[in-house]
C-alpha positions as CSV (number, residue, x, y, z in Angstrom):
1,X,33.3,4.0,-3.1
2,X,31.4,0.6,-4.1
3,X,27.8,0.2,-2.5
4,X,27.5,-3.0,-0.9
5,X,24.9,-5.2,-2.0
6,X,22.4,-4.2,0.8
7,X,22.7,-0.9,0.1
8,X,22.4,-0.2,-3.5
9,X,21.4,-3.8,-5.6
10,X,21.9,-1.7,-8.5
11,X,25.1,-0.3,-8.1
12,X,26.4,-3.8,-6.8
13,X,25.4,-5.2,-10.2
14,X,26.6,-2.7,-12.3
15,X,30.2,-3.2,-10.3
16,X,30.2,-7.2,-10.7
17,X,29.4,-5.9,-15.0
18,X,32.1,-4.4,-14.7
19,X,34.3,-7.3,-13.5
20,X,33.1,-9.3,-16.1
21,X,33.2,-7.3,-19.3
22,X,36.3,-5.4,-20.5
23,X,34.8,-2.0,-21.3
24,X,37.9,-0.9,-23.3
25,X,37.0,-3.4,-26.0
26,X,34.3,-2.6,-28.2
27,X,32.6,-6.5,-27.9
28,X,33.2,-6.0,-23.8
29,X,31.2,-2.5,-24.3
30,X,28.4,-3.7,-26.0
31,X,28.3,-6.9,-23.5
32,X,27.9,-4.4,-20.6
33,X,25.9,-2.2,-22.5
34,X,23.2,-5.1,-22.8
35,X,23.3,-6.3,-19.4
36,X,23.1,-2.9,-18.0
37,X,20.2,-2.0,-20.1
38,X,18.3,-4.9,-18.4
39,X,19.1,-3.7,-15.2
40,X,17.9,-0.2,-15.8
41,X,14.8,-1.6,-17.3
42,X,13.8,-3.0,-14.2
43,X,14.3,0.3,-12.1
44,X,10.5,1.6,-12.2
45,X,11.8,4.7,-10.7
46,X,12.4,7.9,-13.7
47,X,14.3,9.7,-11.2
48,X,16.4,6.7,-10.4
49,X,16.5,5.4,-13.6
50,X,17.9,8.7,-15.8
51,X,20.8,8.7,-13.0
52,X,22.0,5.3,-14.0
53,X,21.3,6.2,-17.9
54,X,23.4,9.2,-17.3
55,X,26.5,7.7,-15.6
56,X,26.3,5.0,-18.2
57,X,26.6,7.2,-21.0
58,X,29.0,9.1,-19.6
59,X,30.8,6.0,-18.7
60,X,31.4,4.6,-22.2
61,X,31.2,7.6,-23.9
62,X,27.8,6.8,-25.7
63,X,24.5,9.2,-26.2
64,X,22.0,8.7,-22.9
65,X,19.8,8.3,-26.5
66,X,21.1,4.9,-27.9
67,X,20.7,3.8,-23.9
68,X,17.0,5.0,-23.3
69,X,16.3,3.3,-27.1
70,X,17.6,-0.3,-25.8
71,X,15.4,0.0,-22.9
72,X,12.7,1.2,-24.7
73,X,12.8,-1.9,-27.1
74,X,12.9,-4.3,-23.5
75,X,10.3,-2.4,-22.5
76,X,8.0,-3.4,-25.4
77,X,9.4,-6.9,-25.7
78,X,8.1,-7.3,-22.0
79,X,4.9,-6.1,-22.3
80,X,4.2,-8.0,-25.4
81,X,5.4,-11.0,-23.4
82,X,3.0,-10.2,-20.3
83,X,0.2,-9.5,-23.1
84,X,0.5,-12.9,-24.7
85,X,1.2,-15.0,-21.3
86,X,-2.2,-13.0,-20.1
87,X,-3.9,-14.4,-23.5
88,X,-2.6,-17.6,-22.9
89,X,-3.5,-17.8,-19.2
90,X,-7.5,-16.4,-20.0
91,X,-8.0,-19.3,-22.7
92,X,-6.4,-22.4,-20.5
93,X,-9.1,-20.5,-17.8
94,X,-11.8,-20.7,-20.2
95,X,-11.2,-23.8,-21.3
96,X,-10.7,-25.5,-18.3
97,X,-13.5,-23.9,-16.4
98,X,-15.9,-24.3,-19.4
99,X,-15.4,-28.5,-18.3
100,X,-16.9,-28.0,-15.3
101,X,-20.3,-29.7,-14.0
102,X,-22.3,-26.3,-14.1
103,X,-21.1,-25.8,-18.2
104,X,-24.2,-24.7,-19.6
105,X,-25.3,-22.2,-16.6
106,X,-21.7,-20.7,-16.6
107,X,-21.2,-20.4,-20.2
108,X,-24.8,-18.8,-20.5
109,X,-23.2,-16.0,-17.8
110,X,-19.6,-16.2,-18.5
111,X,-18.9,-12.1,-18.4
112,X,-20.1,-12.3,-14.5
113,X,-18.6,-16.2,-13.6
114,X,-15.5,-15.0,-14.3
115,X,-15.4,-11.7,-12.2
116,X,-17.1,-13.8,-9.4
117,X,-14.1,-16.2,-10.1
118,X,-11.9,-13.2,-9.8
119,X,-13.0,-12.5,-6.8
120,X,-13.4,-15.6,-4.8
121,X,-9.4,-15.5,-6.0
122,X,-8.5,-12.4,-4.6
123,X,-9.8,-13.9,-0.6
124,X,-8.2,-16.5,-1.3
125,X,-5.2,-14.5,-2.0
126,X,-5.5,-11.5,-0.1
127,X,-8.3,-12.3,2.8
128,X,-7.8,-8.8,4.2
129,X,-9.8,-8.1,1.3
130,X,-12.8,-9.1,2.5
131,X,-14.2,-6.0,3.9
132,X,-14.1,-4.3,0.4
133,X,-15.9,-7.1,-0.9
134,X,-18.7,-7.7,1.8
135,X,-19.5,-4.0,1.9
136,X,-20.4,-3.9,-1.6
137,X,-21.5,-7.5,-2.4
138,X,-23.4,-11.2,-0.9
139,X,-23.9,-14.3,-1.8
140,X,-26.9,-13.1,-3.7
141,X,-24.9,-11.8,-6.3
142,X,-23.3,-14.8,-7.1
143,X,-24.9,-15.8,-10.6
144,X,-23.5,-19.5,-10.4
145,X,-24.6,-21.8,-8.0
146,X,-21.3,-23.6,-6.9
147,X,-19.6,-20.1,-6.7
148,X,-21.7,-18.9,-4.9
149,X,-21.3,-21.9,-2.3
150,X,-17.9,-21.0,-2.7
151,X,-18.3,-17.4,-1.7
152,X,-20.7,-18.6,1.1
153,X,-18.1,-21.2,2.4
154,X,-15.0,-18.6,2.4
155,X,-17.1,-15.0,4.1
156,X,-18.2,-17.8,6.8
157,X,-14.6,-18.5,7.4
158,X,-13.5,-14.9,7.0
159,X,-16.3,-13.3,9.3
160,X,-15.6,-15.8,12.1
161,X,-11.5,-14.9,11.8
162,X,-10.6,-18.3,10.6
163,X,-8.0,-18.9,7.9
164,X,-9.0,-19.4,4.0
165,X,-6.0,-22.3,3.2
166,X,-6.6,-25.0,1.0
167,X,-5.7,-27.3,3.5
168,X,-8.3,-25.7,6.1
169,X,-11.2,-25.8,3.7
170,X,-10.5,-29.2,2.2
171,X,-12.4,-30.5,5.7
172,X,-15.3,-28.5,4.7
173,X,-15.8,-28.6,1.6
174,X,-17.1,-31.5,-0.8
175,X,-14.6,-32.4,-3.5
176,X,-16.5,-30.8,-6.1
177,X,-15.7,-27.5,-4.4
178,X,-12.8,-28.4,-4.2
179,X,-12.2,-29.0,-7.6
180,X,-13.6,-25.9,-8.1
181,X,-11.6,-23.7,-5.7
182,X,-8.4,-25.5,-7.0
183,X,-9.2,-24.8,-10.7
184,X,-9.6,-20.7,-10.2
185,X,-6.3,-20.8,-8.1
186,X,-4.3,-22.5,-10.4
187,X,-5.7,-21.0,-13.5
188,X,-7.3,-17.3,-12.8
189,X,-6.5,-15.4,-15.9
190,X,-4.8,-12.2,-14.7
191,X,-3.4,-13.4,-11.0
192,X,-3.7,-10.1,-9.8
193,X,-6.0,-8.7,-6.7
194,X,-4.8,-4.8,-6.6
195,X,-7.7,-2.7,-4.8
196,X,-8.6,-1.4,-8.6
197,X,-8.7,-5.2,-9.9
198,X,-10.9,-6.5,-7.4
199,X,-13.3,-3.2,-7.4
200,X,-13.8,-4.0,-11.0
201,X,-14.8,-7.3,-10.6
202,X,-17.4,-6.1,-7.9
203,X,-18.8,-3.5,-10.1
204,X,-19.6,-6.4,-12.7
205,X,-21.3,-7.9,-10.0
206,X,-22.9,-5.2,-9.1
207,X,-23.7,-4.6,-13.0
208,X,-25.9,-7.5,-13.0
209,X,-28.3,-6.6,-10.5
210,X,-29.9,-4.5,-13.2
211,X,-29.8,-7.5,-15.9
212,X,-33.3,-8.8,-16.3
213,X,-34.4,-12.9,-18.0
214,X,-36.3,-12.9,-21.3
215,X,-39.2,-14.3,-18.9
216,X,-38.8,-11.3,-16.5
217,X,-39.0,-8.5,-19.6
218,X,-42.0,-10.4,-20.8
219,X,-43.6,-10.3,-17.7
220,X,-42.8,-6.1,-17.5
221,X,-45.9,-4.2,-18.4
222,X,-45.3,-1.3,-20.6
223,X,-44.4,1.6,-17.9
224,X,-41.7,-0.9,-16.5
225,X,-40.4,-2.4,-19.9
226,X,-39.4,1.8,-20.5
227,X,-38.1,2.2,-17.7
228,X,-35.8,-0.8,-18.1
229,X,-35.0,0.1,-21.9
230,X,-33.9,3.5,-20.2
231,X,-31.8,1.8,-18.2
232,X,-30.0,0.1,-20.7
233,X,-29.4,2.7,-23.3
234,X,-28.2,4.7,-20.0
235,X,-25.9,1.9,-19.2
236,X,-24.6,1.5,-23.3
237,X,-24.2,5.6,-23.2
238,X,-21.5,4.9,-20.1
239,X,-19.7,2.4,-21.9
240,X,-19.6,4.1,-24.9
């Protein structure tokens, strides 16, 4: 009995496939074949996903093998798509962000602008995420001055329940904010604010607590300046 469309999206597809390619053919067979390979290639699901490869094969009288192959191969074509969109996305962020006002302070601190970028993003996004960020980070983290106002601006808004909309903050903040606020939105490089993401953007933060100026090491006298080379060949030994 046919699944209605509610019930089972998948099956419903596979039933209109049907409908629309004569199966009995071999040019109607490899015309379903395709479009049901696209299908299963979207079911994230293995479980789920071997079922459909299984009736399928069954279905046309094919090896589950050439099916799981075709998927395979939209698999990879995907990915390398999401990989070079991600590419494409980082350098229109780079560039366009490099144009701002604050270009030689942000391009001298570039690794940590853009994970406080990423995370001014993910507030705006995802507000509820401002516990994990407040807990773990201030303002005083903030390496760039104007993202920092940004940050400032939002966790005031945030801690006092208000909303974080463009439209609500274009009253409070100046138009170079704004500007600024609009530019991450519209051009962050991997749009994404998962829990891991936005941890690892904190944790650069974090990371630069423990970056010292050329003025501050010269400053060190000789106990400190070990102590700090420690830290840094302990750092490198992590990364490595």
């Amino acid at each position: 009995m046919l699944l209605d469309n509610s019930r089972n999206p998948v099956e419903f597809e596979l039933s209109k496939l049907r409908t629309t390619y004569d199966t009995a053919q071999a040019d109607g067979k490899v015309g379903y074949l395709k479009e049901a390979c696209k299908l299963f290639a979207g079911i994230r699901n293995p479980v789920e996903r071997e079922v459909y490869i299984t009736q399928t094969a069954n279905e046309l009288a094919i090896s589950p093998q050439a099916i799981k192959a075709q998927i395979e191969n939209l698999d990879k074509r995907e990915s390398y798509r999401q990989r070079k969109q991600q590419r494409a996305d980082t350098n229109i962020y780079i560039g366009r962000m490099a144009a701002a006002k604050d270009d030689l302070q942000r391009r001298t601190n570039l690794r940590y602008a853009m994970a406080e970028e990423g995370v001014l993003f993910c507030l705006m996004k995802n507000p509820d995420s401002y516990p994990q960020v407040s807990s773990r980070v201030s303002e005083q983290d903030f390496v760039t001055d104007i993202n920092r106002q940004l940050y400032l601006a939002l966790s005031q808004r945030l801690e006092q329940g208000q909303t974080v909309e463009m439209i609500d903050l274009s009253s409070q903040l100046s138009p170079e904010l704004m500007g600024r606020i609009s530019a991450i939105m519209a051009t962050a490089p991997s749009q994404r604010c998962d829990e891991q993401t936005l941890g690892d953007y904190i944790a650069r933060l974090i990371e630069h607590r423990s970056v010292k100026t050329e003025r501050e090491v010269a400053q060190m006298d000789d106990n400190d300046l070990g102590e700090y080379v420690k830290q840094l060949a302990a750092k490198k030994n992590r990364r490595s």
